[in-house]
BAZAPA-77671 format. One record per atom (N, C-alpha, C): x, y, z. Coordinates in pm, whole numbers, plus 50000, padded with zeros to 5 digits. Example, Ala and Ser with C-alpha at 12.3 -4.5 7.8 and 13.67 -1.06 7.14 Angstrom:
BEGIN
513194943150780
512304955050780
513204967050780
512854977550708
513674989450714
512905000350787
END
This chain:
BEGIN
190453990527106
190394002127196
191794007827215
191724019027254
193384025527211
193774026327346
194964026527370
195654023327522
195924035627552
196244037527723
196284053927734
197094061127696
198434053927674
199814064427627
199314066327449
198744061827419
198254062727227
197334073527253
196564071427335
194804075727306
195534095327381
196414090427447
196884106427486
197884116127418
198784108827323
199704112927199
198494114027117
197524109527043
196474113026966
195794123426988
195824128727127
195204136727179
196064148627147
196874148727187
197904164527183
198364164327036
198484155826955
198584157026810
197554167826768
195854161826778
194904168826751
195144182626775
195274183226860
195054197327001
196344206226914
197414200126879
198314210426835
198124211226705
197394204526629
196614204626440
195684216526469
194534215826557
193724228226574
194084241126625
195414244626692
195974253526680
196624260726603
198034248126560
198454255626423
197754259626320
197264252026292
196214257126166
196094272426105
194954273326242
194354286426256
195294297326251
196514295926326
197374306426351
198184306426250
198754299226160
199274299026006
198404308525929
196994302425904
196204306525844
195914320625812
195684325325960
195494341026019
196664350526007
197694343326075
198874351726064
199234359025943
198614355925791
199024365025705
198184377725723
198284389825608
197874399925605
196434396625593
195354405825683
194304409225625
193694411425531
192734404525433
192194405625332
191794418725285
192074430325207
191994441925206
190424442425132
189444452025162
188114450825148
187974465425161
186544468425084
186284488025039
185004484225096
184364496125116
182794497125143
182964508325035
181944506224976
181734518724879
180314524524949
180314540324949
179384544425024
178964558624931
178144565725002
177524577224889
177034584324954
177184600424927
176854609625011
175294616525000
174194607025069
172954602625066
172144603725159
172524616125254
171674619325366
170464616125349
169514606925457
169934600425595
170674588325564
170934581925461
171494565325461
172734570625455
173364576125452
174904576325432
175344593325438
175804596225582
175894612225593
177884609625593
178654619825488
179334621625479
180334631325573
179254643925541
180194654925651
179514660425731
179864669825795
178854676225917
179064672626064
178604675926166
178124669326278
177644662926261
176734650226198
176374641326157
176884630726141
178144634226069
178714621826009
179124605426010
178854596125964
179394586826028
178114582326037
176854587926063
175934582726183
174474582126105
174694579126003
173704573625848
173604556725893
172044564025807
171014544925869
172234535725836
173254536125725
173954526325660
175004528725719
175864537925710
176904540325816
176904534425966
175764534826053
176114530326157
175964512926131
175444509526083
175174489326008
176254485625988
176884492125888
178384488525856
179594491125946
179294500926032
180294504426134
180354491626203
179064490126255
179234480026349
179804466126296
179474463126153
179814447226057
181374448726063
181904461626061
183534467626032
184114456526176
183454458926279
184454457026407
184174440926463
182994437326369
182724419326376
183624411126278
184214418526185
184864413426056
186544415426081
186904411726145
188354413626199
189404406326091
188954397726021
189734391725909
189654400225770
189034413625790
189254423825662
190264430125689
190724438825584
191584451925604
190664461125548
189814469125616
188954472525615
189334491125518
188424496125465
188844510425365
187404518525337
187084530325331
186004536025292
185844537125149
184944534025072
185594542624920
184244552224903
184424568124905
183534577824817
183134577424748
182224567824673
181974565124518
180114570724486
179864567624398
178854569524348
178114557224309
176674560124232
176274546624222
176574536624112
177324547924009
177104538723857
178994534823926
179174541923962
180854532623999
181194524624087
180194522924165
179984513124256
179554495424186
178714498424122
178014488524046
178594484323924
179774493823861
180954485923769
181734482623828
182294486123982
183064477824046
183174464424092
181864465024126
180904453224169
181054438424058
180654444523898
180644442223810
181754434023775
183084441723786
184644435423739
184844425723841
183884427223995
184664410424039
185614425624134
185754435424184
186784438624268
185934433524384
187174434324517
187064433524624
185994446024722
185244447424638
184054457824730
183034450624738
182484465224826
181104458024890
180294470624898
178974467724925
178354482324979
176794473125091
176384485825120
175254483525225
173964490425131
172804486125135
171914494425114
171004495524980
171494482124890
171254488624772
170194476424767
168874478624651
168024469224655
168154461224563
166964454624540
167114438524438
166544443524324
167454439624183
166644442724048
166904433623962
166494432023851
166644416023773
167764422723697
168904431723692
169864439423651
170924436523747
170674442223835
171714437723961
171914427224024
171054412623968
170974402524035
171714390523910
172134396623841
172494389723738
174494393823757
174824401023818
176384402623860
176664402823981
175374406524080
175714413124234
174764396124317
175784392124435
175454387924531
174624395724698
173544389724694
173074397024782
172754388424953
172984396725065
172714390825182
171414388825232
170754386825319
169554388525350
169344400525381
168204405025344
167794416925376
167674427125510
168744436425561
169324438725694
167934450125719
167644455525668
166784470425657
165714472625584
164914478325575
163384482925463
163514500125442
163044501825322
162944514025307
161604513225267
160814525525300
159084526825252
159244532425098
158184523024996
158544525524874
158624540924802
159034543124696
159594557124652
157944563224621
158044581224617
156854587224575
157374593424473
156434597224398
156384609524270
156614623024398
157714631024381
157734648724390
157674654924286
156684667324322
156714675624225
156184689724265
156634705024203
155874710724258
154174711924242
153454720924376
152074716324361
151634727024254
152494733524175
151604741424061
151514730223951
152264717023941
151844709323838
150984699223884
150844696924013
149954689824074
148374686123992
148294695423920
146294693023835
146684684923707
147604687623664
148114680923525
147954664423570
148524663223650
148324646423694
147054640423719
146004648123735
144704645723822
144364629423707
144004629023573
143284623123489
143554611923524
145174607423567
145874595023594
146454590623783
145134597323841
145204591623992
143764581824008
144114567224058
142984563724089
142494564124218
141224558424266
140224562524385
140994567324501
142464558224546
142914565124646
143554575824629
143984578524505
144974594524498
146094586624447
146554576224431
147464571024385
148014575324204
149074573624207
149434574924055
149644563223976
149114565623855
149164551223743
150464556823709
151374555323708
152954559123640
152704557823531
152534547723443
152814540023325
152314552023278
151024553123276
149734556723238
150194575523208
150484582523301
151264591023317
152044596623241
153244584323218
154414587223155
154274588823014
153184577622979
152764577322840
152084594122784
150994593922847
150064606122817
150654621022869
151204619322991
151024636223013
152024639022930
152334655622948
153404666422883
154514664023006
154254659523119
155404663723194
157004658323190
157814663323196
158924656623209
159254649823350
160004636423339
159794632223453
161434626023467
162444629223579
163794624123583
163764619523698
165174606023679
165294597923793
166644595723728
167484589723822
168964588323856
169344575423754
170574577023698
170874568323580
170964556723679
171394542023669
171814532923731
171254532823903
170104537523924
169484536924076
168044528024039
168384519924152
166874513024168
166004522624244
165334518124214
163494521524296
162524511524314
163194500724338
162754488724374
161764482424257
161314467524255
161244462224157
160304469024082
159024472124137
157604475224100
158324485523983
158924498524033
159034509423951
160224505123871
161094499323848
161844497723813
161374489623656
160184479123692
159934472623558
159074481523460
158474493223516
157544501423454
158204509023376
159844513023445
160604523023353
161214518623234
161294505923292
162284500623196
161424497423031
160424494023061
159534495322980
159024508822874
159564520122942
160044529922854
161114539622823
162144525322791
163884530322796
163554537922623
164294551122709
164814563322530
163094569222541
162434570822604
160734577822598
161754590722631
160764602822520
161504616822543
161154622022640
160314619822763
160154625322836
160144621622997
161604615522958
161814606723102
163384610223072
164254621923191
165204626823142
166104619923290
167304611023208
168154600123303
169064611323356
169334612623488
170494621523495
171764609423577
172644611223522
173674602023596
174004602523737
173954587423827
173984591623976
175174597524015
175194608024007
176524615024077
176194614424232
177464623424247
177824625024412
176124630324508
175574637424424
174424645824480
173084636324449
173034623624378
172094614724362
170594621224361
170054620824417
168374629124360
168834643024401
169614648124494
169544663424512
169764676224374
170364663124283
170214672824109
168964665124060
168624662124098
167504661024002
165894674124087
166494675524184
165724688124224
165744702724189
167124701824201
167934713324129
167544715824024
167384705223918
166674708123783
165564712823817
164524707423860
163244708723893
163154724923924
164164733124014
163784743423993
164114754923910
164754751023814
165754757223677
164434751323612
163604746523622
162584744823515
162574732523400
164024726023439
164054714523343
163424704823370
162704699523461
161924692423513
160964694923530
159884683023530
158224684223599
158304678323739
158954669923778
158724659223864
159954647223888
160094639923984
161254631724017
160594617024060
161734605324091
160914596624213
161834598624300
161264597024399
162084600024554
161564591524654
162624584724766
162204578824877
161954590424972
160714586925089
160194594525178
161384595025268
162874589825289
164004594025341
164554603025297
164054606525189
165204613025120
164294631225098
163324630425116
162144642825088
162524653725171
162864650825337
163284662125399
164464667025338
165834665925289
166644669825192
166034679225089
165264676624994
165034677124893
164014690524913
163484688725023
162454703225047
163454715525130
164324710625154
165554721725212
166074729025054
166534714024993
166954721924846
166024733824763
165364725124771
164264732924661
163494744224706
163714757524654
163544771124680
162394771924604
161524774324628
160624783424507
159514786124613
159364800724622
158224808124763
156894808424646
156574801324734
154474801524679
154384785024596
155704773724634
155174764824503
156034757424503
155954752924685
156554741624750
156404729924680
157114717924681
157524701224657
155874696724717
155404692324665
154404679624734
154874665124683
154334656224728
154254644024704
152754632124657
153404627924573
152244615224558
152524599324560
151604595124611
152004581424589
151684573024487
152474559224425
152794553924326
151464544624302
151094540624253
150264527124255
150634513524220
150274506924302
150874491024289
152334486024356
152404498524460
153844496024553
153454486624658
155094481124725
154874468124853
154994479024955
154354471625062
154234483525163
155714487425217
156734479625172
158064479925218
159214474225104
160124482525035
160994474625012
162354471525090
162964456825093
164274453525187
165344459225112
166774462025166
167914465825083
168704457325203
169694455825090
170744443425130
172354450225127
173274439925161
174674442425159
174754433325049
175944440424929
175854433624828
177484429124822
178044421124708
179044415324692
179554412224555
180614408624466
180224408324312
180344385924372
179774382124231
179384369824216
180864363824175
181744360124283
182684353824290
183034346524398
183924339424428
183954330724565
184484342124663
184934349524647
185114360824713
184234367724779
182914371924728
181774376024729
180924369924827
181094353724776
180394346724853
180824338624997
181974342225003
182744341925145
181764354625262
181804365025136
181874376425252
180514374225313
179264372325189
177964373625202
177664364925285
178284351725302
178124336725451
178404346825546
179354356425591
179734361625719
179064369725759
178754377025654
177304389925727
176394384525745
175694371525632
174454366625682
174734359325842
175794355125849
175634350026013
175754357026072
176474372026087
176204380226171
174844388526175
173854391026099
172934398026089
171854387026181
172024374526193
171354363226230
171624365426389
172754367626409
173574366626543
172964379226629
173254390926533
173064404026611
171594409926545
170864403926513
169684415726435
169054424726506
168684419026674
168304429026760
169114434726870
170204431926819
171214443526905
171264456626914
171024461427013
170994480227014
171874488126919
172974478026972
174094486726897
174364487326787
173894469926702
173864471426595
172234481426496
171494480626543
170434486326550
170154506926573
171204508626599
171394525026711
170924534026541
171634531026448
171364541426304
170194539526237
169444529426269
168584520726174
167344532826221
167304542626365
165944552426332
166424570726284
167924564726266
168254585626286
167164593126196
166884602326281
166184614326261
164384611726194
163974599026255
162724593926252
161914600026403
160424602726345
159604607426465
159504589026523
158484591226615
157724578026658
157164570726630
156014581026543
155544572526439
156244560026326
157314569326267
157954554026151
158794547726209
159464553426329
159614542826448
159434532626455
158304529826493
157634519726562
156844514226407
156624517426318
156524513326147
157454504026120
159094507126096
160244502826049
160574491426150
160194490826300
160274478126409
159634468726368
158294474526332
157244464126298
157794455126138
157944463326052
158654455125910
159954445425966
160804451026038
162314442426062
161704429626121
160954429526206
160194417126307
159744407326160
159034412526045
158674404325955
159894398825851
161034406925869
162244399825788
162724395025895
162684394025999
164074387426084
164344373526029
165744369626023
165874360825996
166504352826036
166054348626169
166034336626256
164574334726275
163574341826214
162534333226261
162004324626094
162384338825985
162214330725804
163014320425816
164734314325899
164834304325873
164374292625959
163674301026062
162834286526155
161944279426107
161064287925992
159954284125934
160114285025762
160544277125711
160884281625522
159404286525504
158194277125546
157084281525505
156434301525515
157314307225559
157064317125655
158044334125574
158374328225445
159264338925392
158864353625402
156884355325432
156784367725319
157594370125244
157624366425138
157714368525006
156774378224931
155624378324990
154424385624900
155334402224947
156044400825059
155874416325068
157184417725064
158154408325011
159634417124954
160104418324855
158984427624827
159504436724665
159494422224587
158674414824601
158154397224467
159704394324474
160584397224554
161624381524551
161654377924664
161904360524645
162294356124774
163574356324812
163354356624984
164464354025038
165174339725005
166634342424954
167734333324908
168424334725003
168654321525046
169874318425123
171304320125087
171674327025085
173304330224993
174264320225074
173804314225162
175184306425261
174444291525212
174094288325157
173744276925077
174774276224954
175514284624943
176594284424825
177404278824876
177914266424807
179374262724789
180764274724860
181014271924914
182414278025041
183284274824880
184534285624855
185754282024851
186404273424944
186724263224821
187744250324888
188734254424974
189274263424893
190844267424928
190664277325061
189854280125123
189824290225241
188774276825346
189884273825436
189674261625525
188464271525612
188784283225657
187904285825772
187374300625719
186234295425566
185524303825549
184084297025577
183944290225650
182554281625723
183524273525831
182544274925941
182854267126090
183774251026014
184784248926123
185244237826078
184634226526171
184174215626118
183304203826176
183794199826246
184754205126414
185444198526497
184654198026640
182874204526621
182484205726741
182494219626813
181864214826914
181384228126988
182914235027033
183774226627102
184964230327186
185644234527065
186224228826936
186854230926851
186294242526766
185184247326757
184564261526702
185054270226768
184264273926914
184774282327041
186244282727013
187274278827016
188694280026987
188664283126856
188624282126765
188854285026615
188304298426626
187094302826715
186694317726736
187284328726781
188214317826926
188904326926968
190004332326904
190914321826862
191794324526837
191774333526700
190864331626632
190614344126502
190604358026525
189684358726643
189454373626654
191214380226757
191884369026830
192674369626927
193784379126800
193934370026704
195264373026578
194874386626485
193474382326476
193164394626383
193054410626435
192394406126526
192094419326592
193894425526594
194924420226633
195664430826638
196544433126512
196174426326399
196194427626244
195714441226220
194634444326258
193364451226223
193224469626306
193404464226460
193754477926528
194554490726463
194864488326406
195524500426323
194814511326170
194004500526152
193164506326053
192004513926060
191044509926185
189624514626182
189734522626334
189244529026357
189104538026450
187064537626488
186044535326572
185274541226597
185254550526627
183814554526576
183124564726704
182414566426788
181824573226894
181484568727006
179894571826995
179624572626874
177964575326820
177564564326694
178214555426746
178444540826578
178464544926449
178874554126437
179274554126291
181214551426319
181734550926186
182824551226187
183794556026062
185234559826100
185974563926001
187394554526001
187794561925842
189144550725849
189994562925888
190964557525989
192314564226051
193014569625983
193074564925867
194584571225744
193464579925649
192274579825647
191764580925567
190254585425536
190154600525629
188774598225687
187574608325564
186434602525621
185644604925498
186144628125467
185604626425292
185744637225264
185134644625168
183864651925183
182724657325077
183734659924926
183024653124830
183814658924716
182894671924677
184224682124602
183364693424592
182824692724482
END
């Protein structure tokens, strides 16, 4: 048994090991980190009175001011440059993007923060009869079936998912002449409407977020945009915060998954997740998040729905192996008292690392100070 003058030098030894540590550790520069984002009204509003205040914009705003050990940066990008960034292993990240057996083969993904309702066929309703042969009993569209037989031309965004269902159907007719790829630029489906009314097009796929846009764009008096729905869609697909597949990656993806765990029904984190929704998908999109939450999928493994996220399961990404070399990229095993301090003192150092870079706003979205968002023309 250790005597009191030992057992109390052992003591303040400890006590000054769990201090220094941390404050060595921290005291260097902030890990410099991008959000790559896309000008994608409602998930990501760039300019306007608006701004900032996109379903994804306000998610990430809020992850920006929990993550105090970043040096946090916006990047304007697009989707195919997002996803070669991703690709090389840089230090980015993005919000929003879904699961594909393409993107899951370079990109680390978090648990699923959000749902989007699966994509529809637009088109105008003067081509609307041409489709009739290939809708079954509910009005639904056979795509495949479609793509094969009709005359119509049909475009969708180079390098964009549409979640798994549609995604394996297309792929299935990569180089078909009548499926015209347009590259995801800055304007992402809003050119592929544009075509549509220059006549180069029959038809698009589009998420029901994205339709009010798209019926502002599209001019043509007497021979408005309608919509149809797909056949064989989940009533919901999830989109995630992604990461590239490096220990880097998988540092970041442990920290959001514990914060999304921590905060999932927080207002604040929550405030973007209905912009510019009636009541109705409201109270729709509440009801789906309640079936991903994930403090209750990890209370129960038996309990994933799986059947309804887009056929993958939820993966635990914080089941990955931690980098060795980053002591306090997972709680250090010193206990309750020794966490609580390792907490404090992180956010105590970082935060004024960090104050200089990010600025909120007082509607949760946010901009960078040196560097604030800017429509490319």
């Amino acid at each position: 048994m250790l005597r009191l003058p030992r057992l109390t030098r052992w003591l303040r030894t400890t006590l000054i090991a769990l201090i220094s540590l941390p404050l060595a550790a921290f005291a260097a520069e902030p890990d410099p980190l991008a959000w790559c984002q896309f000008d994608l009204p409602p998930m990501w509003i760039t300019d306007g009175p608006n701004a900032g205040q996109g379903v994804v914009d306000g998610h990430v705003g809020f992850l920006v001011k929990k993550l105090p050990e970043y040096q946090h940066r916006q990047q304007l990008s697009n989707i195919a440059r997002t996803q070669a960034d991703i690709r090389a292993g840089a230090h980015v990240v993005c919000g929003g993007l879904q699961r594909n057996a393409e993107r899951e083969a370079y990109m680390l993904f978090s648990e699923p923060f959000l749902i989007t309702l699966p994509p529809r066929l637009i088109l105008p309703r003067s081509k609307l009869a041409q489709l009739k042969p290939w809708l079954n009993s509910a009005g639904e569209l056979r795509l495949s079936e479609a793509i094969q037989n009709s005359s119509l031309m049909l475009g969708i965004s180079s390098g964009r998912s549409y979640g798994r269902a549609v995604d394996e159907q297309l792929a299935a007719f990569k180089g078909h002449p009548r499926i015209l790829k347009r590259p995801a630029a800055d304007d992402v489906g809003e050119g592929l409407v544009r075509m549509m009314m220059l006549g180069r097009l029959d038809m698009a796929i589009a998420f029901p977020s994205e339709e009010r846009l798209y019926h502002e764009v599209y001019r043509a008096p007497g021979d408005a945009l309608v919509h149809v729905a797909i056949e064989g869609m989940p009533r919901y697909i999830p989109v995630y915060f992604v990461a590239p597949q490096n220990d880097w990656g998988r540092q970041f993806i442990v920290r959001v998954n514990g914060l999304l765990r921590q905060y999932w029904s927080d207002p604040e984190f929550r405030r973007s997740a209905f912009f510019g929704q009636d009541a109705e998908t409201r109270a729709r999109v509440e009801a789906f998040l309640r079936e991903i939450d994930p403090r209750l999928l990890h209370r129960d493994e038996s309990k994933t729905h799986s059947h309804t996220l887009d056929q993958a399961r939820l993966q635990d990404i914080s089941l990955a192996k931690p980098h060795r070399a980053d002591l306090f990229s997972t709680p250090c095993r010193i206990g309750k008292l020794g966490e609580a301090l390792r907490a404090w003192l992180v956010g105590w150092v970082r935060s004024a690392a960090t104050s200089q870079h990010w600025q909120s706003t007082d509607r949760g979205g946010f901009i960078a100070a040196a560097a604030p968002w800017r429509r490319r023309g």
